[in-house]
N, C-alpha and C positions, 0 to 999 in steps of 0.2 A: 504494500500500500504506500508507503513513505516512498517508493522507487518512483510510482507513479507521480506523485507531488512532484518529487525533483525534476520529472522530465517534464512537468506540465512551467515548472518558476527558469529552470534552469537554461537565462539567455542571459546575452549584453546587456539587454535593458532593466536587469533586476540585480545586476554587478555595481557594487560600491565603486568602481573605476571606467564604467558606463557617463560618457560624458556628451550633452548634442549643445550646440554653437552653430555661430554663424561665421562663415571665411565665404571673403569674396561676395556678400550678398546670398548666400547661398546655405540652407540648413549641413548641419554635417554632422554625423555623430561618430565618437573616436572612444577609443579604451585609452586612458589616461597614464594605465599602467607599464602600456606596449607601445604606445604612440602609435598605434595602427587606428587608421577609419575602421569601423565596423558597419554592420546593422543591429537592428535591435533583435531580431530575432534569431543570431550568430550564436553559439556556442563555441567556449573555448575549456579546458582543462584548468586555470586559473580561474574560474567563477567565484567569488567571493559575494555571497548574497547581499544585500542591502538590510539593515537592520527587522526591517518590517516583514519580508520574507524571509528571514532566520526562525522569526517571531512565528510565523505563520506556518511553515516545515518543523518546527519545535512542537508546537503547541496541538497539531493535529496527528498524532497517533494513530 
């Protein structure tokens, strides 16, 4: 069950190092940690949750 959560939270967009900005007039979102552009919905092996979704994979059993 808990596998499932992770594969349902486990993207860019829910990584404490998940970052969107503008360059050039133009939306962009980057991992902070890698300096790579990403999307949001990218998976990497460095996922580091955001607080609320630690909360939220913790708290549901």
């Amino acid at each position: 069950m808990k596998e499932d959560r992770l594969n349902k939270y486990h993207c860019c967009a829910t990584c404490i190092h998940f970052l969107a900005g503008k360059e050039d007039g133009q939306v962009v979102t980057k991992c902070k940690r890698l300096g790579y552009y990403t999307k949001s919905n990218y998976q990497f092996n460095c996922w580091e949750p955001k607080p609320r979704i630690r909360q939220i994979l913790e708290n549901k059993n």
